[in-house]
N, C-alpha and C positions, 0 to 999 in steps of 0.2 A: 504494500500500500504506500505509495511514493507518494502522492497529495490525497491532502484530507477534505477538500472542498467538493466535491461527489460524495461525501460520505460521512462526514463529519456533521451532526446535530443533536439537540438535546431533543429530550419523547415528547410530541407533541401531544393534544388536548387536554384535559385536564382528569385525565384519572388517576390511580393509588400509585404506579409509580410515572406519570409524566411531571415532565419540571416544571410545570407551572406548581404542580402541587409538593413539589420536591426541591427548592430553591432556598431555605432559610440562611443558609453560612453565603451563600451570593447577596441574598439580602441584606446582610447584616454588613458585607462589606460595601456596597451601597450608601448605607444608611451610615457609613463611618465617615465616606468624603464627603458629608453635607458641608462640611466646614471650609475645607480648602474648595468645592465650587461654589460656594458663597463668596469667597475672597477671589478666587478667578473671575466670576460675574462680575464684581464690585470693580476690580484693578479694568476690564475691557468696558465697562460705561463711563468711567472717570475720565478712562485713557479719548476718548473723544473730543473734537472741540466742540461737538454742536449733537443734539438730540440723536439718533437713534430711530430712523423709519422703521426698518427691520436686521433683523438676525437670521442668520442661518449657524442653525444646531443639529450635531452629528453625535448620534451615542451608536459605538462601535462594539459589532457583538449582543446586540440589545436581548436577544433568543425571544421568549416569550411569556407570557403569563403576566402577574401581576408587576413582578420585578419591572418590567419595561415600561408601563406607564407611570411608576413611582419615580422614575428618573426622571421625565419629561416635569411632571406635576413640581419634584422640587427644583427643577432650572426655572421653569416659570412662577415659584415664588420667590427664589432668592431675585429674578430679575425685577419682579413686582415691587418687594420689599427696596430691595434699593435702590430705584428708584425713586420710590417714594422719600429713602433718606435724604438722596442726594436735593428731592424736590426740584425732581426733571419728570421730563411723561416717559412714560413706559413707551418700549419699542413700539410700534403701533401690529405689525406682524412679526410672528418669531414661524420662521420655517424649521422642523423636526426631520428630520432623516433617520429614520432606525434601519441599520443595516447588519446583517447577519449572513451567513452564508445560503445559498441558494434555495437549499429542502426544510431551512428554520420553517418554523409554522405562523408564519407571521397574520393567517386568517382570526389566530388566539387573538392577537392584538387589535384587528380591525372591528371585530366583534365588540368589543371594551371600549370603543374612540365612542360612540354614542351618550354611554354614563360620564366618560372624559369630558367631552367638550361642555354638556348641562353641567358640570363643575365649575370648567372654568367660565363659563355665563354670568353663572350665581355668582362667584366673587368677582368679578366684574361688576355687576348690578352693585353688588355690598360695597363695593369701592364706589361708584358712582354716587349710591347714596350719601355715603360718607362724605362727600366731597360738595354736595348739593348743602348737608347741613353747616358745613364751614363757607358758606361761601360770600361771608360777610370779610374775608381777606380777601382783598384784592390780589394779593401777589400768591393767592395759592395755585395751583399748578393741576389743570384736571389731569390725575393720573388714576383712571379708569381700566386699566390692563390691556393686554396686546390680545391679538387675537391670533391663536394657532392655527397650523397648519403641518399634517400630518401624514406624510408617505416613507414606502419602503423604499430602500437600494440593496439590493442586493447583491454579493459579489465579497470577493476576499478581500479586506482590510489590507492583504500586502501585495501593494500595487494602488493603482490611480481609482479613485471612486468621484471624484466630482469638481469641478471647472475650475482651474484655477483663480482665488482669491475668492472663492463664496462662501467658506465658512469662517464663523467668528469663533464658533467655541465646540472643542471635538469630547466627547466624554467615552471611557471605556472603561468598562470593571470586569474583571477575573478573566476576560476573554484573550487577551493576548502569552495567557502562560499555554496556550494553544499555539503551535508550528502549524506553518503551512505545509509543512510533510515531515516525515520519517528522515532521519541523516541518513546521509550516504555512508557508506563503507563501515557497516556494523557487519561486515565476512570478513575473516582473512582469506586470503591468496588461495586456500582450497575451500572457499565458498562455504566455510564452517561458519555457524552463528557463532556471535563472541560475546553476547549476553544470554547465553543458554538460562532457562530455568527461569528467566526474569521477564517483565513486561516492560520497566524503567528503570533508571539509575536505583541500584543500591550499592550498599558497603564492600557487594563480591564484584560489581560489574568492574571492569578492566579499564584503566586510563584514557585508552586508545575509545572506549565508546563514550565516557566523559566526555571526551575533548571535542566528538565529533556532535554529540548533542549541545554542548556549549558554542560550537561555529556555528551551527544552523540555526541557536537564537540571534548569536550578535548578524547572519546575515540578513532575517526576519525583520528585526525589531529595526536594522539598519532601516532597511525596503521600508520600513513602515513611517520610520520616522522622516523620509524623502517625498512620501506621497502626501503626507499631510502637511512641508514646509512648502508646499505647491497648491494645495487648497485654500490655505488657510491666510484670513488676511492678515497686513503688517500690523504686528502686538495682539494676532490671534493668541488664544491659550487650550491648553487640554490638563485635563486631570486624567489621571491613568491610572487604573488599579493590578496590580499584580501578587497571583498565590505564589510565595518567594521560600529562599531560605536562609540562614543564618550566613552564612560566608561563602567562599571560594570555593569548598572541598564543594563540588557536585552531590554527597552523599550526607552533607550535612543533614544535623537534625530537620525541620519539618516538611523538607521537600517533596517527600513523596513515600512514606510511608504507608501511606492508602494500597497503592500500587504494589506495595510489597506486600500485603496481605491478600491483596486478589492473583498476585502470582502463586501464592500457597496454597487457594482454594482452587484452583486450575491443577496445582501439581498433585494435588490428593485426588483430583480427577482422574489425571496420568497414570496416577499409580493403580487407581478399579481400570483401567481399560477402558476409561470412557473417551477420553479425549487422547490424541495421537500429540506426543512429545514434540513430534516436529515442529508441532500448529502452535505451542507454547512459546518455545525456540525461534519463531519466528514472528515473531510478533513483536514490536518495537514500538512504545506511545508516541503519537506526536505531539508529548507536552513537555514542560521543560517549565521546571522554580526555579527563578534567575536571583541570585542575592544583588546588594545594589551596587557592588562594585562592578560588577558586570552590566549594571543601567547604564551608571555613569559612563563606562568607558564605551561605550556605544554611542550614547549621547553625545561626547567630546568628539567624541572622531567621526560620526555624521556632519553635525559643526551647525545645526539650523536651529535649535533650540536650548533655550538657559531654563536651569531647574530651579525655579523661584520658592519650592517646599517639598520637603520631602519627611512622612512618617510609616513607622512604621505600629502594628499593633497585634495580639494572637485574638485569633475564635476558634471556638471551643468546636469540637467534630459535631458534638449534639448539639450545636445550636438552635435554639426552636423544637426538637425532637423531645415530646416530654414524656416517652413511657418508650419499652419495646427498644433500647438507645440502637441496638448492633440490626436490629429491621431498618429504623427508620434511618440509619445511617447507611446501609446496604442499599435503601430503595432511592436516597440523593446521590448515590455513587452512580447508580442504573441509569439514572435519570439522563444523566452526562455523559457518560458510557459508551450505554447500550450499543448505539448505531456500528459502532467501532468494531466492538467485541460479536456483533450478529457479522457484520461482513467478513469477521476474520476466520469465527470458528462454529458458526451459522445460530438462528435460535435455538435447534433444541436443547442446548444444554443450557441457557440464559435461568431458566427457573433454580434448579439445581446449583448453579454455579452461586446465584446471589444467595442462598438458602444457605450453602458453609460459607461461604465468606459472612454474611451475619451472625455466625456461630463464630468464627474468629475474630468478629470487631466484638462482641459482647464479651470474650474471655481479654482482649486489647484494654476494654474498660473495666475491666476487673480488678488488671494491675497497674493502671497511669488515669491520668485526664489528658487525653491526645486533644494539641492544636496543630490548626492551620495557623501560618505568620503570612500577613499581608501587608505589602504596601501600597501606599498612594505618594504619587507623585504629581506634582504640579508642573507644568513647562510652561514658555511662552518664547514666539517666535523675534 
């Protein structure tokens, strides 16, 4: 599997394990960069010399479910709010682009934009009013809210998605610890797998797959950060969210542990006969938790963008998960997954497979409280 864009998505509609209903630890880091894209909105209205007709806003990787419109909903309050600090008018339209790869289920979303937009009506109308009973100050400023506007694009993040200089403000969470494919050269010279037993980086995988997983983020994240210094207009910004890990080593703590328990529950497969070792063997993620030394030096040596913040913060695996932890942690693994693991080693084994891997995250939280480490990053061009 050389590219993940045929293939690559999270479970669409909304049952027990699609993502809409399986999304909480995305949520949660979401709901973490409220703060730095409030301070990115605020720095890109200020940075003007004169009011603001319209925006164009890009959230990259948006997938589906609820997660996707709660992004929109708080860009268009931090823009409402400060504008109203600054006591300027709100942009009069803000265009939205949610973009995801081709087979996302972006019909989840359109379905949702009808209860979205009577939302944003209503706080429009509450502003209006608001404004109507102040309006014994002459120098008050109707700022009544912008009015959205709401389409897909679809297509891979690495590479060119829209016209040069249209957008003001790019937003992405967790979706770029996603590769546009598999690295090359994980055989040696007699066409032997050289992460046998594994699906991702662990503690056994051999340097030489390290390294080759580590070049194909810095050439990803390069591509990505050249397409968007190309969209994006002058003292454009992006907030960026990335599932990371502590340092340099590839195998550090919170990288990718998940991974190495779903290699376990496949290999106890191996071992009844049900699944063929080859199919294990051959199998290679195209994800990759980049620590930020490895941001940075991407960052510098593309040369289009300055990192105006950067933090970092852990979530918890059962985020949101309140009973059942090693099910409902097994069925947000699936959720994100699935598509990957059905193309490699077909459905029938998908029920059984997630069935011990729940058995091994529940004995996981037996002995630890396992996180994910996330960062957010702030850039501007």
């Amino acid at each position: 599997m050389e590219t993940v864009v045929e293939v690559l998505r999270m479970n669409k509609g909304a049952g027990k394990i699609s993502y809409a209903m399986n999304s909480s630890v995305q949520r949660k880091v979401i709901s973490s960069t409220k703060q730095a894209v409030e301070k990115a909105i605020k720095e890109i209205l200020c940075s003007q010399r004169g009011p603001i007709m319209k925006m164009g806003i890009a959230d990259l990787g948006c997938s589906s479910g609820p997660n996707a419109l709660m992004v929109i909903s708080e860009i268009v309050e931090a823009i409402n709010a400060t504008s109203s600090l600054l006591n300027h008018p709100a942009p009069k339209e803000l265009m939205f682009y949610m973009n995801d790869l081709f087979t996302n289920d972006f019909n989840n979303i359109f379905a949702s934009l009808p209860s979205f937009h009577k939302k944003i009506r209503q706080e429009k109308e509450n502003n209006q009013s608001k404004n109507n009973n102040n309006n014994n100050n002459n120098n008050n400023i109707r700022n009544f809210g912008s009015t959205c506007f709401v389409s897909a694009v679809p297509g891979t993040f690495y590479g060119r998605l829209f016209p040069t200089k249209s957008i003001n403000f790019f937003h992405s969470s967790s979706s770029l610890t996603w590769l546009s494919r598999v690295p090359n050269r994980l055989k040696d010279e007699s066409e032997r797998r050289l992460n046998k037993g594994k699906l991702y980086i662990s503690k056994s995988t051999p340097n030489y797959v390290m390294e080759a997983y580590s070049q194909q983020f810095q050439n990803d994240f390069s591509c990505f950060l050249e397409s968007r210094s190309l969209e994006l207009i002058d003292g454009g910004r992006m907030v960026l969210t990335f599932m990371g890990r502590e340092s340099m080593d590839p195998a550090a703590p919170y990288g990718g542990y998940h991974w190495e328990l779903l290699a376990q529950a496949l290999m106890t497969m191996v071992s009844e006969g049900l699944v063929e070792e080859e199919k294990v063997d051959s199998f290679n993620a195209p994800y990759y938790a980049c620590c930020y030394e490895e941001l940075k030096m991407v960052i510098e040596k593309e040369g289009s963008f300055s990192v105006d913040s950067f933090e970092t913060y852990e979530i918890d695996w059962d985020e949101g998960i309140e009973s059942e932890k090693g099910e409902g942690f097994a069925r947000l693994i699936r959720a994100g997954y699935e598509s990957l693991l059905e193309y490699h080693f077909g459905s029938h084994i998908l029920d059984d497979l997630f069935g011990r891997y729940a058995q091994l995250v529940d004995h996981h939280f037996s002995k630890t409280k396992p996180k994910f480490l996330a960062f957010n990053i702030s850039l501007v061009k």
